[in-house]
C-alpha positions as CSV (number, residue, x, y, z in Angstrom):
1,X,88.5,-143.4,46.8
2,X,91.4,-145.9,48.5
3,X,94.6,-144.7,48.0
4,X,95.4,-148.2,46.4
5,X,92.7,-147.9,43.8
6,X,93.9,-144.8,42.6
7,X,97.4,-146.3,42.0
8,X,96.0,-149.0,40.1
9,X,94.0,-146.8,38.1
10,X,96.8,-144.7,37.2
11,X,99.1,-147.2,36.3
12,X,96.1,-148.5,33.9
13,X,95.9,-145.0,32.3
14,X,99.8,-145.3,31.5
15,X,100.6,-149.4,31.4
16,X,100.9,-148.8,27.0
17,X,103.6,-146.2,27.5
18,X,105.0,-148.0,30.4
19,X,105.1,-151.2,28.4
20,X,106.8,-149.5,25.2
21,X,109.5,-148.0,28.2
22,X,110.3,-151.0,29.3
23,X,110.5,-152.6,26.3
24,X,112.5,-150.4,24.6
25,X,114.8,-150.4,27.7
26,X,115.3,-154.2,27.5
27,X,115.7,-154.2,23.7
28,X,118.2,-152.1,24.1
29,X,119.4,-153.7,27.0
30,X,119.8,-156.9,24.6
31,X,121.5,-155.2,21.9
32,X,124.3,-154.0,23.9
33,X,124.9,-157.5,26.0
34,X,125.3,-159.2,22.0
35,X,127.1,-156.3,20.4
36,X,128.4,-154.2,22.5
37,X,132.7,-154.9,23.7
38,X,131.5,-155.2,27.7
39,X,134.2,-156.7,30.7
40,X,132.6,-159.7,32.3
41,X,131.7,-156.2,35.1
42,X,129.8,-154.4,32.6
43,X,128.4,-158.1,31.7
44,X,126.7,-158.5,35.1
45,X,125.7,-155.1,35.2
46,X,123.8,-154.9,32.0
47,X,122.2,-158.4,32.8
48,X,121.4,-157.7,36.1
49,X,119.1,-154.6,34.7
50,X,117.5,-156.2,32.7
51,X,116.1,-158.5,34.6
52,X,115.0,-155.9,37.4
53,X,113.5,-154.2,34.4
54,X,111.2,-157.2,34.1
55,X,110.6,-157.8,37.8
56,X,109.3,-154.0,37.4
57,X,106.8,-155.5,34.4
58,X,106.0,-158.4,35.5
59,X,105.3,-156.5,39.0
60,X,103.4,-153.4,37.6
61,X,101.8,-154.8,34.5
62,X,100.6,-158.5,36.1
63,X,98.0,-159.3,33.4
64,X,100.6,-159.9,30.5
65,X,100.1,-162.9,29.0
66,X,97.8,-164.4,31.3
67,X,99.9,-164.1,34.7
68,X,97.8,-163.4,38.5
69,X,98.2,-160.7,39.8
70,X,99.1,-162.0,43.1
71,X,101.6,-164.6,41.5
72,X,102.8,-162.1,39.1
73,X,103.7,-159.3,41.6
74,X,105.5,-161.9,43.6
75,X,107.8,-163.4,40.8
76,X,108.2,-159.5,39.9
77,X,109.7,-158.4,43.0
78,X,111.9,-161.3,43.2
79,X,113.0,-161.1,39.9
80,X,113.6,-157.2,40.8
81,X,115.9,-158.3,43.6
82,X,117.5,-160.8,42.0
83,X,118.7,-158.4,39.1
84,X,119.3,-155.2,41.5
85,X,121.5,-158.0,43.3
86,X,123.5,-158.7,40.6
87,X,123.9,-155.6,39.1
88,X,125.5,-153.9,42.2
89,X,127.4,-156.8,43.3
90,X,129.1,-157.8,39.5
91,X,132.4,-159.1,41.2
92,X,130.0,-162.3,43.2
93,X,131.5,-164.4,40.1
94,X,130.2,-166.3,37.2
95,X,129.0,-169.1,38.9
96,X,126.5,-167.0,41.6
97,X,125.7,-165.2,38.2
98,X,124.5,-167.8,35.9
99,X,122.6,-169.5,39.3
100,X,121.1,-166.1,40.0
101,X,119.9,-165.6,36.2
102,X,119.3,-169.6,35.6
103,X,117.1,-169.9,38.4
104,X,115.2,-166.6,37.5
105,X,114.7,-167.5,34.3
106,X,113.2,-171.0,34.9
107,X,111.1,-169.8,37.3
108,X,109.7,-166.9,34.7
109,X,108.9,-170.0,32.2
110,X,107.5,-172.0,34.7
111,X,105.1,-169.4,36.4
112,X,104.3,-168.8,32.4
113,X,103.8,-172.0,31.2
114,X,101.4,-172.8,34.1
115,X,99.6,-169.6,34.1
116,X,98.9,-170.2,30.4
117,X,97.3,-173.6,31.0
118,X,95.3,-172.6,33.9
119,X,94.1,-169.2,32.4
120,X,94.3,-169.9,28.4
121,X,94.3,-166.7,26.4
122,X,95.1,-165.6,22.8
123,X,98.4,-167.6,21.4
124,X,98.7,-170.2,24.0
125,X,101.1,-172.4,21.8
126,X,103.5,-169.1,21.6
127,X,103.7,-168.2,24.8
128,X,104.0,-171.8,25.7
129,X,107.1,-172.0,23.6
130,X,108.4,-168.5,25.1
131,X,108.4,-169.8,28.7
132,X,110.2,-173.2,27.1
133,X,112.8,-171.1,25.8
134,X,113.5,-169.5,29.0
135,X,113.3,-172.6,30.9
136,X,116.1,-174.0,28.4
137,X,118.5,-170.7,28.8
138,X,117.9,-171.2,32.5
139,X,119.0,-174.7,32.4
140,X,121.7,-174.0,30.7
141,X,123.1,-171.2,32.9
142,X,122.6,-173.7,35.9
143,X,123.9,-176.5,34.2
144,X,127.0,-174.6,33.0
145,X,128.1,-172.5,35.9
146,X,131.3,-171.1,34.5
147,X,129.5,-171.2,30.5
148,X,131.5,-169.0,28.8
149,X,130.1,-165.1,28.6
150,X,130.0,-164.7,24.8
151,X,127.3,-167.8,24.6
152,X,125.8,-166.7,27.7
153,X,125.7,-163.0,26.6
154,X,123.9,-163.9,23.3
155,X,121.6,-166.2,25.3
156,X,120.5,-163.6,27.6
157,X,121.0,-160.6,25.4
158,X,118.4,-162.3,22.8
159,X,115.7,-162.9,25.5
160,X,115.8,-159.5,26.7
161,X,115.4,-158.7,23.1
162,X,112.3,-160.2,22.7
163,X,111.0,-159.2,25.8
164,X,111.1,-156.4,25.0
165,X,109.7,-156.6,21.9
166,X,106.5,-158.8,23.5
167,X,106.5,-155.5,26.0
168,X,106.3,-152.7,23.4
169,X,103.6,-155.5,20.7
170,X,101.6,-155.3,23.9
171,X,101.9,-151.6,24.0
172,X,100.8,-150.9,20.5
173,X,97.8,-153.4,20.8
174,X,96.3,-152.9,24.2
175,X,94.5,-150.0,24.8
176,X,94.6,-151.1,28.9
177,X,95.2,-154.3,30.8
178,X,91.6,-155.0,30.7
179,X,90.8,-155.2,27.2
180,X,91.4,-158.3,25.1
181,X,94.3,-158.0,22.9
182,X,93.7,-156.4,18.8
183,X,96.8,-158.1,16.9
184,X,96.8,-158.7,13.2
185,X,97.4,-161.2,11.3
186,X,101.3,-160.4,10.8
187,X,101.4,-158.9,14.8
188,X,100.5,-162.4,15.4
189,X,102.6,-164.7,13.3
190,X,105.7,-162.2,14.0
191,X,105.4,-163.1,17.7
192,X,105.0,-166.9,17.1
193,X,107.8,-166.8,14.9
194,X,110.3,-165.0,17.6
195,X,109.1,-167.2,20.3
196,X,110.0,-170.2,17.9
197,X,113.6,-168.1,17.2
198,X,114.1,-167.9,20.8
199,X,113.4,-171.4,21.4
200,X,116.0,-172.9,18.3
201,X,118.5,-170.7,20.0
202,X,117.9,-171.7,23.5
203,X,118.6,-175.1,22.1
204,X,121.3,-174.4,20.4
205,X,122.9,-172.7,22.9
206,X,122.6,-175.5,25.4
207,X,123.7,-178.3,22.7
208,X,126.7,-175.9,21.6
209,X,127.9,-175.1,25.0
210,X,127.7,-178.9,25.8
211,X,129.9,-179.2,22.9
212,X,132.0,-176.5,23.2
213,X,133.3,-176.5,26.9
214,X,133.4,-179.7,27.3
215,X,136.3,-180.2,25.7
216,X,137.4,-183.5,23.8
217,X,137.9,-187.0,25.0
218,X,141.8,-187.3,24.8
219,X,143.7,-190.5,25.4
220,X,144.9,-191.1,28.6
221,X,148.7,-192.2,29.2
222,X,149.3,-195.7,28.7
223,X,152.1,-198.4,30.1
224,X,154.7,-197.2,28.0
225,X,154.8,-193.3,30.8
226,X,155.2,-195.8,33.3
227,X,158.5,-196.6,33.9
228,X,159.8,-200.1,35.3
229,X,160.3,-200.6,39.0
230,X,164.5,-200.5,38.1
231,X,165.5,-196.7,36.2
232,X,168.9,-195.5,36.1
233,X,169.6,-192.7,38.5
234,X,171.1,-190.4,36.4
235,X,169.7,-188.2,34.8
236,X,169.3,-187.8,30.4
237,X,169.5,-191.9,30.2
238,X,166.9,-193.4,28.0
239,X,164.6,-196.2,29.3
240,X,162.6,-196.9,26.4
241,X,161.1,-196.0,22.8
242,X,158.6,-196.8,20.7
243,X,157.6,-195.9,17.1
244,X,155.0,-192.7,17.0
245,X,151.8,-193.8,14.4
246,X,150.4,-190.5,13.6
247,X,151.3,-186.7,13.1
248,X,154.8,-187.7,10.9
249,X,155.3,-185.3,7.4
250,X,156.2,-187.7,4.8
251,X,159.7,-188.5,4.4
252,X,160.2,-188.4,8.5
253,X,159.9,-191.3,11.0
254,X,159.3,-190.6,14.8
255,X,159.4,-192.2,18.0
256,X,158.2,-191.7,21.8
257,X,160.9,-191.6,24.1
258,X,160.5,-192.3,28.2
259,X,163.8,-191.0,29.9
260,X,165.6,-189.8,33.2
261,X,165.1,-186.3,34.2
262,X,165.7,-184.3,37.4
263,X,162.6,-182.4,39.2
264,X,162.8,-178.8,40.0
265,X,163.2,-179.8,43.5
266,X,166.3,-181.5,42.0
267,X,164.8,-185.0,43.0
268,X,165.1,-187.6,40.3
269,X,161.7,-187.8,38.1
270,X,160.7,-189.4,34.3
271,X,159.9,-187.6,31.8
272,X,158.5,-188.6,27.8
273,X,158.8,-187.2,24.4
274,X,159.0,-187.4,20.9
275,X,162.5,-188.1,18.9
276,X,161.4,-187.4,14.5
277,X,164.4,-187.8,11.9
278,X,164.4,-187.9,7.9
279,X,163.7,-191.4,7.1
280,X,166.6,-191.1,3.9
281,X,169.6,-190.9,6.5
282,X,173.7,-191.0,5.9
283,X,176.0,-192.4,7.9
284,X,177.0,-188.7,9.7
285,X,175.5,-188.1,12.6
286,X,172.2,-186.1,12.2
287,X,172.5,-182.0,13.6
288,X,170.3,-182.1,16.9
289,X,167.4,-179.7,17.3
290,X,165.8,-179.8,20.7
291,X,162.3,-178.0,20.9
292,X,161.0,-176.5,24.4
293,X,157.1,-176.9,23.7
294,X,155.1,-174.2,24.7
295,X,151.7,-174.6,26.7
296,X,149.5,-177.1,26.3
297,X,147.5,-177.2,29.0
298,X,148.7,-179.2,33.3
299,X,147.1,-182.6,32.8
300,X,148.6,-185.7,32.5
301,X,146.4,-186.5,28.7
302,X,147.9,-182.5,27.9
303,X,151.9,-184.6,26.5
304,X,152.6,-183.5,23.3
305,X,153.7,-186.8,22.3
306,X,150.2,-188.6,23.0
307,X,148.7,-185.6,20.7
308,X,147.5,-186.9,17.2
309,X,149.6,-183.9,15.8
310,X,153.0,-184.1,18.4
311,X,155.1,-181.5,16.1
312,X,152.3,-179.2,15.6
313,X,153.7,-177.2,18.9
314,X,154.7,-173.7,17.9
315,X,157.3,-173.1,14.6
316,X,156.1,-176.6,13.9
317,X,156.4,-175.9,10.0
318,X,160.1,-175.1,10.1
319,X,160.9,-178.1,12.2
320,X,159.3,-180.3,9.5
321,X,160.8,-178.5,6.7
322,X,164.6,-179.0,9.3
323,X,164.1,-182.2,9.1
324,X,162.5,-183.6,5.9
325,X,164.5,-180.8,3.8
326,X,167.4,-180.5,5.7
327,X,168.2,-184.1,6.9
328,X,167.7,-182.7,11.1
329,X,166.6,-184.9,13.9
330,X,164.9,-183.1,16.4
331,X,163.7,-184.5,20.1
332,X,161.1,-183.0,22.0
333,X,160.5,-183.1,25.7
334,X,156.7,-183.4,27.1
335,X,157.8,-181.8,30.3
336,X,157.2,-183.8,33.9
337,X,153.7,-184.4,34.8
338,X,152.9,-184.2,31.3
339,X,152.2,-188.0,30.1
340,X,153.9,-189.3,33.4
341,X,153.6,-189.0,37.0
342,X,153.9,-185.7,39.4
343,X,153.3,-182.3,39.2
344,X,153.6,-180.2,36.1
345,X,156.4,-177.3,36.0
346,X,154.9,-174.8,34.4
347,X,156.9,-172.0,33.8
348,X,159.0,-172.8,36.0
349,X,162.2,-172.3,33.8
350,X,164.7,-174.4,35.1
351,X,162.7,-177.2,35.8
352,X,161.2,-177.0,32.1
353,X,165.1,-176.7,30.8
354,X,166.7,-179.9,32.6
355,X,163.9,-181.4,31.0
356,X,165.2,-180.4,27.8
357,X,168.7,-180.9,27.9
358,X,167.9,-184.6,29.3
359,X,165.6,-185.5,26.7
360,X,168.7,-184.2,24.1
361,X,171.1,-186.8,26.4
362,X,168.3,-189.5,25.9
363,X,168.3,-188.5,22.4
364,X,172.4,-189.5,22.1
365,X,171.5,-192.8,23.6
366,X,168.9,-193.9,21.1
367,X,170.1,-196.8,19.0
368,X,168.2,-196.4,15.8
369,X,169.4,-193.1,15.1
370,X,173.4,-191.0,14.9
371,X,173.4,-187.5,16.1
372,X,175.3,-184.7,17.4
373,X,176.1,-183.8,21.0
374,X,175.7,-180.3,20.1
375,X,172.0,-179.0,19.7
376,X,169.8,-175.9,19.0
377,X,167.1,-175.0,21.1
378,X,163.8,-173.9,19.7
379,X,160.6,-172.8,21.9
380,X,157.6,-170.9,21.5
381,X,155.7,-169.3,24.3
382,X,156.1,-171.0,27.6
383,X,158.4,-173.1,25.4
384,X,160.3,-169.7,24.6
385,X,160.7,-169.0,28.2
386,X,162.0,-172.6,28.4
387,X,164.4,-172.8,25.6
388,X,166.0,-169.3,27.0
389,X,166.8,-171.4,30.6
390,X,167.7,-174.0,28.4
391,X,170.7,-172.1,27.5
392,X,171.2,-170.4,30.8
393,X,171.5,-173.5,32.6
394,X,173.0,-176.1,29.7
395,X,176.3,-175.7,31.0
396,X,176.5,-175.9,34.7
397,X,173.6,-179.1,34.2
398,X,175.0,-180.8,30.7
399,X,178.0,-180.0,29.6
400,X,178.0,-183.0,27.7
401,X,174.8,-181.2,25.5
402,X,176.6,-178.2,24.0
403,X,174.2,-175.8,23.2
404,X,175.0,-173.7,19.4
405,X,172.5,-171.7,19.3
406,X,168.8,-170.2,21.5
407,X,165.9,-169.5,19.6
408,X,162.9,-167.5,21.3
409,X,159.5,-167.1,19.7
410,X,157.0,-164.7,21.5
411,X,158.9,-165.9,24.8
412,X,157.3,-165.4,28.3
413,X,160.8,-164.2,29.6
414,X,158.8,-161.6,31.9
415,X,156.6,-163.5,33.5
416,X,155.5,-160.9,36.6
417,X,155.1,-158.6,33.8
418,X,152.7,-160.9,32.0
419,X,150.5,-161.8,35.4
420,X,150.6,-158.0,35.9
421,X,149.5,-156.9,32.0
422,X,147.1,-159.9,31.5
423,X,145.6,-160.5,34.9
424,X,141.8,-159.5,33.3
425,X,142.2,-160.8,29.6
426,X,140.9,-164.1,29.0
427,X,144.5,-165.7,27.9
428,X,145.9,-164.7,30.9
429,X,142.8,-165.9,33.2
430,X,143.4,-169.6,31.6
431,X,147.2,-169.0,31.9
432,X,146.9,-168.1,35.5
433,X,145.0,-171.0,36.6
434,X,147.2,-173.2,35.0
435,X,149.9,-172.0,37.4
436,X,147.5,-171.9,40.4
437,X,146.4,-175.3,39.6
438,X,150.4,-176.7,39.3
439,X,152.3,-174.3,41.8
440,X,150.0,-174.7,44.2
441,X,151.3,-178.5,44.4
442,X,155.1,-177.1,44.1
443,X,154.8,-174.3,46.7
444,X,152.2,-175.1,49.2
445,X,153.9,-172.9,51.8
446,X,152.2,-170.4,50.1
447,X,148.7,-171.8,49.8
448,X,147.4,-170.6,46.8
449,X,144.1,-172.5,46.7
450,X,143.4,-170.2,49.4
451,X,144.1,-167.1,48.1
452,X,142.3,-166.9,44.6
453,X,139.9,-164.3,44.4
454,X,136.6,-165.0,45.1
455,X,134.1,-166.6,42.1
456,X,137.6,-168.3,40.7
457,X,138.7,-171.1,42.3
458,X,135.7,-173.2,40.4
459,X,137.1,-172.0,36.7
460,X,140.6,-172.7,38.0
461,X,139.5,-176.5,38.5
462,X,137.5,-176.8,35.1
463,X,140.4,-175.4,33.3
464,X,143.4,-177.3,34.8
465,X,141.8,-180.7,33.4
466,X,141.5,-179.1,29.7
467,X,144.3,-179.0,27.6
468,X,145.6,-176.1,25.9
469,X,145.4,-177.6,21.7
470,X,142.6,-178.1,19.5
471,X,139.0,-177.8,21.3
472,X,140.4,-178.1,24.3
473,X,141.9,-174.9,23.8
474,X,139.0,-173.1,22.6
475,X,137.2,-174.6,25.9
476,X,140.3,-173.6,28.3
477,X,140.0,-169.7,27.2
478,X,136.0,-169.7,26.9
479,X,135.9,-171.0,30.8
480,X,138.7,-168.6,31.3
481,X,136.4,-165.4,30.2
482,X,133.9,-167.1,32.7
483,X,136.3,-165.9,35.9
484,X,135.0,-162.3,36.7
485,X,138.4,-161.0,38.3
486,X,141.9,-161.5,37.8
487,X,143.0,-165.3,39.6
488,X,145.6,-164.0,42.0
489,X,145.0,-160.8,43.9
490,X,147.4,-157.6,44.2
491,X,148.4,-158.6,47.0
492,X,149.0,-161.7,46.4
493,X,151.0,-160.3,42.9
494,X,153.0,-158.1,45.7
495,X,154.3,-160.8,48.1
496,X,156.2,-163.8,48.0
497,X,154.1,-165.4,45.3
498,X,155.1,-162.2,43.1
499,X,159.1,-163.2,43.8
500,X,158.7,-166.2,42.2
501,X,156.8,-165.5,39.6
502,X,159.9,-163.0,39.0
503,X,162.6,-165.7,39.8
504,X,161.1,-167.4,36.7
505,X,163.1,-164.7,34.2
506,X,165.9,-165.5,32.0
507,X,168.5,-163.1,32.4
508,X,171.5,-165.0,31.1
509,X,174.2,-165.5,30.6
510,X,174.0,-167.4,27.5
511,X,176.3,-169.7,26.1
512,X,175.5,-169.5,22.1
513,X,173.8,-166.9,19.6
514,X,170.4,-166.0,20.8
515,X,167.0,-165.0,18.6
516,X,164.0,-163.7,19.5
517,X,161.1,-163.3,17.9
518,X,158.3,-161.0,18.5
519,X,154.9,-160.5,16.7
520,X,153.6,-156.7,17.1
521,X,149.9,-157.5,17.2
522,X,150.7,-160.4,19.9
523,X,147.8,-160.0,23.0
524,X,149.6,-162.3,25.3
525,X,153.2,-161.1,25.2
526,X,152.7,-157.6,24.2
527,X,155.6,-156.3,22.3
528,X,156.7,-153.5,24.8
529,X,157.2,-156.0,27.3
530,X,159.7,-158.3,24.6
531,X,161.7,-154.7,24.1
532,X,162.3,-154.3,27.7
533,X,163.4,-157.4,28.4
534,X,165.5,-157.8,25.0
535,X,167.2,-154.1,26.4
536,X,167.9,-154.9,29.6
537,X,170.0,-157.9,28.2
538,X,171.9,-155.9,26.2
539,X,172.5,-153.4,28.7
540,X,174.0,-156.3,30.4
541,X,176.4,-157.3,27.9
542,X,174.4,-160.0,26.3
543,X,174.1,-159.8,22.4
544,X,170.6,-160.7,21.3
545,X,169.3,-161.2,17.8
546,X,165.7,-159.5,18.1
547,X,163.1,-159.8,15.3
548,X,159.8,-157.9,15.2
549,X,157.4,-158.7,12.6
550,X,154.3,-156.6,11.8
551,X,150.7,-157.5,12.3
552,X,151.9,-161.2,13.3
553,X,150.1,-162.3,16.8
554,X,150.5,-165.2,19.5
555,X,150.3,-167.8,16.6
556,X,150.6,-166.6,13.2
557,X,154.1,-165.4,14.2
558,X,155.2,-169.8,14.4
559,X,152.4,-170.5,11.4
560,X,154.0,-171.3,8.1
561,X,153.4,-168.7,5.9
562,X,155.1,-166.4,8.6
563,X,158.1,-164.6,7.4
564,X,160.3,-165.8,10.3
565,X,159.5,-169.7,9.1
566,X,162.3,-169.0,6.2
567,X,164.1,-167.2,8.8
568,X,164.4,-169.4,11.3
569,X,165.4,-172.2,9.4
570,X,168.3,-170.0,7.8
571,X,169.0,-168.8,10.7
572,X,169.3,-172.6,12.8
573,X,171.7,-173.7,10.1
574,X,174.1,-170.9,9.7
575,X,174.3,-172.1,13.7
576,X,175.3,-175.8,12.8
577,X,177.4,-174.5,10.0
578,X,179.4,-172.5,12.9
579,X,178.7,-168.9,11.2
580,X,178.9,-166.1,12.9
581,X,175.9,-164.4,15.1
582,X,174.3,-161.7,13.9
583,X,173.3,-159.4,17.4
584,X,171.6,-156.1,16.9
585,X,171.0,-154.6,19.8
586,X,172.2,-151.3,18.8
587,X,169.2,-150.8,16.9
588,X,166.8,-151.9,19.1
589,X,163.2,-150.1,18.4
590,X,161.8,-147.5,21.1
């Protein structure tokens, strides 16, 4: 007897055990892509397993569902390449991934769907709708390149559920390939009804992810960023304002603002912002609070003061409460390259703090209001980073803008620290490109476009056009997960790129009472980090004010029901009211 008739016989005498196998691997398989805590690794790993697993079905077991066995053996050992491929080569990056599983999966419900018209069998209409489910999952994976992994895990992780489920029904009601398939009544209807499952989820994946990652239309700037063809040279001098309509608390009015700033190259630029102030006034000048916003996102449409909510930025609470409760005015800066023209400065501190100051000049020169030269810096995040410069800089770059006091929420003071720490999370991956995106337009002696690990560079363009607040910011950390390595290489960490990024810490000194805040359960900027920067400033002489607060993270630390919201505002008017600091660095925590 042929050699090759023995082998087929054999595998007939064990295709119902194989089948359960293999379809208790893949629902297995399934599970762990949906439940199970993988890295975007372990991600292509599982998934590329699971489809070799059904390359090896589809190759050794070519009669499911009505397949050739010439046609099925040859989508079987491509499909067993395909996932072999990806699951030892994980790092090839999201895109090569979802083409590698899109493309595999449309074929699988193409070869199905035609197989089942040509050759019928039992349950045409369900497998029918099987192969349109996959066809939709694999449309989606190529239509979405960088779709963000927790979509695309479920996706995938459900198919190979049912796979493997179809594998181990076939098991239980096929006593070989040859005969015709014994299903009950409920066998049956169970199947139709997964298949139908499958296909509502395939759908809802692809209308979700449409929804999800691709952000939200936001309004582009408008005449009033660009400035007239005649600007003052100096820098901190107003050009023009205009009432803001939307995002005011009651019992505050607000206006955009379009004023002279200086670049970080130290080149004159324009910048915009927001000016709000208690609509009861008195005739004393109104205590100044200037806010250093923290990220929202590179893009021109990212300016805080084209936002429908332009004080929701970090300890945006307090500020309202400052202003409507207290009788404050407070003037924040977008930041150049937000709203108007040139490059973004993210985190780059000094850039982001003559910003600042100059928007508290411009501030000064604005008829409709009275206040004080003197002013309180607020920032949260990048804006902590920010309003720490601020102060480090105020009086060598405005000296007419006093500073009286430096408040720090969650700051990214150590910013090598935070590339180093969160080089894999998904935050940091979103953060990251955000500064390859921008830098690489400040520094391009160090062409960083070229030196972004590979699979990256593609999430690193979708995410420098989303901004980082409301959907957008759901859509800027999904596309993040969707990088498979960290942005910038070690090496690139470890060279010049690496200086800079350390150039970009505040280290003082600082000319008024500083706070900082710090929430313990914060994933960005982890709370060991905060306590070594916070000690080496007091081991340099500089009094700090630090604050942690338990179980408080990246946002609910700023949110309004956080304990530092009462804080904060206590603490910004014992600063007006000229009361003395209260440092504690001799009881910093370990």
């Amino acid at each position: 007897m042929p050699l090759r008739t023995t082998v087929a016989q054999a595998l007939a005498g064990f295709a119902g055990p194989l089948r359960a196998v293999i379809g208790l691997a893949a629902i297995g398989l399934g599970i762990t892509l949906v439940l199970a805590p993988l890295s975007t690794h372990q991600i292509a790993v599982v998934t590329g397993i699971g489809l070799a697993l059904a390359g090896i079905a589809a190759y050794l077991l070519p009669t499911l569902d009505g397949f050739t066995k010439v046609s099925a053996r040859v989508f079987g050992a491509v499909l067993f390449v395909l996932g072999v491929l990806i699951a030892v080569w994980p790092v090839g990056g999201a895109p090569w991934l979802a083409f590698l599983v899109g493309a595999s999966l449309i074929g699988h419900g193409i070869l199905q769907t035609v197989q089942v018209i040509r050759h019928g069998g039992d349950q045409r209409a369900t497998s029918i709708i099987i192969a349109l489910a996959s066809i939709v999952f694999g449309v989606v994976a190529l239509a979405w390149p960088v779709l963000t992994l927790t979509l695309f895990r479920l996706g995938v992780g459900a198919w190979f559920v049912f796979f493997g489920l179809q594998l181990v029904m076939a098991a239980l009601y096929r006593n070989s390939p040859q005969q015709p398939r014994r299903r009950g009544r409920v066998a049956r209807w169970s199947r139709t009804i997964g298949a139908s499952l499958a296909l509502v989820l395939a759908v809802g994946v692809a209308l979700g992810s449409g929804w999800i990652l691709g952000g939200v239309p936001l309004p582009q700037p408008g005449k009033f960023y660009t400035p007239p063809e005649s600007v003052p040279y100096e820098p901190g001098r107003l050009i023009r304002a205009e009432p803001l309509k939307a995002g005011l608390p009651k019992g505050a009015e607000g206006w955009k603002i379009l004023y002279t700033t200086t670049s970080f190259d130290g080149s004159p630029a324009i910048s915009s912002g927001t000016i709000v102030a208690p609509k009861q006034r008195g005739d004393d000048p109104l205590p100044l609070l200037s806010v250093s916003h923290g990220t929202t996102g590179v893009a021109a449409k990212c300016a805080p003061s084209l936002s429908a909510s332009p004080l929701a930025d970090g300890a945006g609470a307090a500020l309202e409460q400052l202003v409507v409760e207290h009788g404050w005015a407070a003037v924040t800066s977008d930041y150049i390259g937000l709203g108007t023209a040139g490059a973004h400065p993210y985190l780059i501190g000094d850039a982001e703090a003559r910003n600042v100051l100059d928007a508290a000049r411009a501030a000064q020169e604005f008829d409709a209001l009275d206040v004080t030269a003197e002013t309180v810096v607020w920032g949260h995040s990048q804006g902590g980073q920010g309003s720490l410069w601020t102060g480090q800089v105020a009086a060598d770059y405005a000296p007419d803008a006093p500073i009286t006091g430096i408040a720090a929420f969650a700051p990214a003071a150590d910013l090598f620290g935070l590339a180093e720490v969160n080089k894999s999370d998904a935050a940091g991956k979103t953060v990251s490109a955000y500064i390859a995106a921008t830098w690489a337009e400040l520094y391009p002696e160090l062409e960083l476009a070229s030196q972004l690990t590979p699979g990256s560079a593609r999430g690193v363009e979708k995410i420098q056009d989303l901004c980082f607040n409301g959907q957008d910011a759901l859509s800027a950390i999904l596309h993040g997960t969707q990088v498979p390595n960290q942005i910038f290489p070690d090496e690139v960490l470890d060279g010049e790129f690496g200086d800079l990024l350390r150039a970009q810490t505040p280290t003082g000194p600082f000319p008024a009472p500083v706070l900082v805040a710090q929430g313990l359960a914060d994933p960005l900027v982890k709370a060991e980090q905060q306590r070594a920067w916070v000690r080496d400033r007091c081991d340099a002489g500089i009094e700090i004010d630090y604050r942690e607060f338990a179980g408080l993270d990246h946002l609910s630390l700023v949110a309004e029901e956080s304990p530092l919201t009462p804080q904060l505002i206590e603490w910004t008017l014992d600063r007006a009211a000229g009361l003395p600091a209260t440092p504690n660095c001799d009881a910093l925590p370990e």
